[in-house]
N, C-alpha and C positions, 0 to 999 in steps of 0.2 A: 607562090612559094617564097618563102622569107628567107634574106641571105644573111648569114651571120657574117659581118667584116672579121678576117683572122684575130685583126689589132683587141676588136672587142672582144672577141673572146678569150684572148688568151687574159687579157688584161682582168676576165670575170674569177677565169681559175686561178688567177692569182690573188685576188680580192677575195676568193672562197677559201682558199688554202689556208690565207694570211686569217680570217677568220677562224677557220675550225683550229688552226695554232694557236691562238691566243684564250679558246675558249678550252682548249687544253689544258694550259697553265692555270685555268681557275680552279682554286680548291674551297668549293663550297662551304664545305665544314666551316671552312677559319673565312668568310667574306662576311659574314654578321658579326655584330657589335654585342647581340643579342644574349644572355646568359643561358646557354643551352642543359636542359635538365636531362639529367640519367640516373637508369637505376645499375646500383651491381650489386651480384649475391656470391660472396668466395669468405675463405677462412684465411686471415691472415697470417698463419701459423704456416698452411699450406704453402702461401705466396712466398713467405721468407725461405725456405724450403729450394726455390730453383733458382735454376744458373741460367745462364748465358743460353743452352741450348734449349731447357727444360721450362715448360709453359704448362697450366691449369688450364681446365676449358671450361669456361663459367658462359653465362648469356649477360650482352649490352642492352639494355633498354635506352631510347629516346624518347624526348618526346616532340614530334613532329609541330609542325605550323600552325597545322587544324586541333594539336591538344590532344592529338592519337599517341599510345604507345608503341612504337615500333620497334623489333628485337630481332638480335641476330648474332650468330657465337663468335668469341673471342677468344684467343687465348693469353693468358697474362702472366706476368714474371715481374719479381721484385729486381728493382735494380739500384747502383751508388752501395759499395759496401758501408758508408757509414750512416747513413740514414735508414740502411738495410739493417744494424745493430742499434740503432741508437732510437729509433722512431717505432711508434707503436702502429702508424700506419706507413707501411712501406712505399716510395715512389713509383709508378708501376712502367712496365711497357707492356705495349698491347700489341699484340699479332692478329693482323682481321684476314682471311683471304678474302679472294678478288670476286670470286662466286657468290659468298655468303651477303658481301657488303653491295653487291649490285641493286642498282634502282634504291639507293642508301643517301641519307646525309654524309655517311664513311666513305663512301664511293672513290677508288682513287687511293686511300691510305691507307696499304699493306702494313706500315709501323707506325705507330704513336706512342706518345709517352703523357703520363697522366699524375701529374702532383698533385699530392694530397697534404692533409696539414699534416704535423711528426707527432705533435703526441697529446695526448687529452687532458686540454690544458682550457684557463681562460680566453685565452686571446688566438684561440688555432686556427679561426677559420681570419683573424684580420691575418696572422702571420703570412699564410698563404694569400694576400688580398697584395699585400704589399710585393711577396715577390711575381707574381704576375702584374703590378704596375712597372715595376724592375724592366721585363721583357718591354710593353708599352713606350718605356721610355727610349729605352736603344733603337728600337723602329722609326722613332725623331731624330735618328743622328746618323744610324745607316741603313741603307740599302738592303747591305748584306745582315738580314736576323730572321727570327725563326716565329712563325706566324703562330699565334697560343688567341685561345680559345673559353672564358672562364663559365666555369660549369655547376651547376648544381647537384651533387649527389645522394640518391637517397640511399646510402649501403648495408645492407644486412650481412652482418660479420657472424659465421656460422662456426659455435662452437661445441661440437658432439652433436649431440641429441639438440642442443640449445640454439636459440640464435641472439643479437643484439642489433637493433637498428640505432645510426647514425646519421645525421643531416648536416651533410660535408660542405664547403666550398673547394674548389680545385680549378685546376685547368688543364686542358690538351695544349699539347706543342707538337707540333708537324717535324715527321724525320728530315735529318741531315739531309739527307738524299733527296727529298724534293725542295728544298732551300736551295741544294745546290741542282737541277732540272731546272728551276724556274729562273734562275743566272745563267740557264746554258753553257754548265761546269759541271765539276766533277769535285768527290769529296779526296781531301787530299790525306793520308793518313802514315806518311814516312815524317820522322823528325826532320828539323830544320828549325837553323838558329833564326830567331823572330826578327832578327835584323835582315835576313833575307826574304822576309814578308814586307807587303806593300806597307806603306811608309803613312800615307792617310788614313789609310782602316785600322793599324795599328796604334795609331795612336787615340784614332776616334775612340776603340774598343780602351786603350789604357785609361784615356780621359775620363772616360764611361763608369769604369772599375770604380775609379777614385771617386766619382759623384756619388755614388751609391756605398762606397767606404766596403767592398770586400778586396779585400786580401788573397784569398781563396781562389785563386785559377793558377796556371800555367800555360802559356799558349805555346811553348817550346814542348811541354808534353801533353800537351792538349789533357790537362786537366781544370774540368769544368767548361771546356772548351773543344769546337772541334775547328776545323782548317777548311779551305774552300780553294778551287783550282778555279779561277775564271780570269779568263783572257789575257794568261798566262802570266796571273798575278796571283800570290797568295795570300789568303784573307782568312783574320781570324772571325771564329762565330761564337761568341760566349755562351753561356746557359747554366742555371743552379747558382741563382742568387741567396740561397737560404742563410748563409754565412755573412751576409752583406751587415754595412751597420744601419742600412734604411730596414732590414727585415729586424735585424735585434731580438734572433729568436732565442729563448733561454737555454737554449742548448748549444749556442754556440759561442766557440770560446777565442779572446786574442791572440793572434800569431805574437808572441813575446818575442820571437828571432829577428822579427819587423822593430823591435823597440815601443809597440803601441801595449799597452794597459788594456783597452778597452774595445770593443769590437766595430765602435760605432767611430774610433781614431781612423783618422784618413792616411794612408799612405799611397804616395804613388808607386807604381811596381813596371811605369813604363820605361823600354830602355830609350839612348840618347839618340835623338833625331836634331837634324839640321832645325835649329829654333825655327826656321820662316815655318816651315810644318806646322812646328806645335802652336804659334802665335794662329794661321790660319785655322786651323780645329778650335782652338781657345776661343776665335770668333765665328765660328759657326755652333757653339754653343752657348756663346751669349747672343747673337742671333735668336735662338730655339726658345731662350727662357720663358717666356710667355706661355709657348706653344706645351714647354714641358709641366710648370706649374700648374698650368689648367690643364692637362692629362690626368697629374695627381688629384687636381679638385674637384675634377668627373667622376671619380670612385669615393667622395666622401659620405655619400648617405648608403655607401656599399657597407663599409666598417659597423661592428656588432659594438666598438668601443671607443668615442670620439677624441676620446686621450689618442688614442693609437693614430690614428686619422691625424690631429695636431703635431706630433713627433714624426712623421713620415714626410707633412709638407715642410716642416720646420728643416727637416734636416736636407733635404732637398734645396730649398732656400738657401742654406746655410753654403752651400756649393757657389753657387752666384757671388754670394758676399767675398768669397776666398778667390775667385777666379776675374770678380770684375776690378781689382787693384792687381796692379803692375807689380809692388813690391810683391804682395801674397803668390801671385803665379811664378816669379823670379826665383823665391824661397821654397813655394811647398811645389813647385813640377818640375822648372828648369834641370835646378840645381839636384832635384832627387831624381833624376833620370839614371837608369841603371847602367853602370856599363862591362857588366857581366855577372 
């Protein structure tokens, strides 16, 4: 008869635990690199249509590993009131239950959120190419970001009797709520002045803002932004680059109360932090540069338009040149640090 020593055993269940916990946190959906194709069929007239509580019930198609279609129901809601008025294809969030998506690539994501381009234009599927590099990039700088997924869709937009197909680029983005599960945190959703937020992620996220030239958030009312409670620090979580000046989508227009012209003018909009902070972020993103620029030049034979593709690294680039001279970070961060 075989005796188990206690020491070893216990030492197993803890070695089993610690695995099956780890392979909890993996969210398959977003662990490929892979451009994952789907189909969806709803009317966009319907989508604009609901609120906050109110969802459509259309079917998800994927398509599997093997090249199989697999489907299973969703229900979906336009969300962002301005892109909800201003764009011909609305943002969406999707509701999957826990039943429906089992033995799923979904498996695990009760919420997602699904960008699509705004409006049907030349350049819609780069617009959206760009702000899914956006996301990409801030995953080089923190920790704390939101795991996105870029997708191909085939949509058949149902009107009356009619239908019309589309052949979209987009992406998924994984809920707050498991960004913050997977930090072993909580989402934090009371105001609180950004100076009472951690002091390095705040600035990494302001640094961030300014590379990419939007203007467009508030992390004091988490607009475009949500908050993160982890170990008993508060951290900002950006999202909705579309106003950015790396996106430069033709619907979006210069904050004039900023003093910039143009959408693609950089402002910094972070408040004042003890310089040693911002001098140590400044080098860990000159650090990055390499790592960020060849992120950008991995999606170039992604773009439908190589102009577009050129003006995205350029401007990217163009961040480095600004941050790697002493006077330029003194002038354009230091000194523009907000102090209220």
């Amino acid at each position: 008869m075989q005796v188990i020593k206690p020491f070893l055993f216990v030492s197993a269940m803890i070695l089993s635990f610690s695995l099956t916990y780890a392979q909890t946190k993996i969210n398959k959906l977003f662990s490929s690199k892979e451009k994952l194709s789907l189909k969806l069929t709803f009317s966009n007239k319907d989508v604009k249509k609901t609120n906050d509580s109110t969802y459509i019930d259309t079917d998800l198609f994927y398509k599997s590993e093997t090249g199989d279609w697999i489907d299973f129901p969703v229900g979906l809601r336009a969300r962002g009131n301005f892109r909800r008025n201003t764009c011909y294809f609305p943002p969406i969030k999707m509701k999957i239950s826990k039943s429906d998506s089992k033995e799923t690539l979904f498996q695990g994501n009760k919420k997602l959120k699904l960008v699509l381009p705004c409006k049907i234009e030349k350049d819609l599927n780069d617009n959206i190419l760009k702000e899914f590099i956006a996301y990409k990039l801030y995953g080089h700088i923190s920790p704390y970001h939101f795991k996105t997924r870029l997708v191909d869709i085939q949509f058949r937009e149902v009107k009356r009797k009619k239908h019309k197909d589309y052949q979209l680029t987009g992406f998924l983005i994984e809920d707050d709520k498991k960004v913050a599960k997977f930090h072993e945190g909580k989402v934090f959703e009371r105001f609180i002045h950004p100076l009472a937020m951690d002091a390095e992620t705040s600035v990494q996220n302001a640094l961030f803002q300014y590379m990419i030239g939007n203007t467009d958030f508030s992390v004091a009312y988490q607009h475009n932004g949500k908050l993160l409670y982890v170990n008993k620090k508060i951290l900002p979580l950006p999202y909705d680059f579309d106003m950015s000046g790396l996106v430069n989508a033709s619907y979006s227009v210069a904050n004039e109360t900023l003093g910039i012209e143009r959408v693609t003018d950089r402002v910094y909009r972070g408040f004042k932090r003890d310089e040693a902070v911002l001098q140590k972020i400044r080098e860990q993103f000159l650090s990055k540069k390499t790592e960020i620029l060849e992120t950008v030049k991995s999606f170039e034979n992604e773009f439908d338009n190589p102009k577009e593709y050129a003006e995205a690294f350029s401007y990217i680039n163009s961040f480095f040149t600004i941050i790697e001279s002493d006077a330029n970070f003194k002038s354009k961060i230091i000194m523009k640090a907000r102090t209220k």
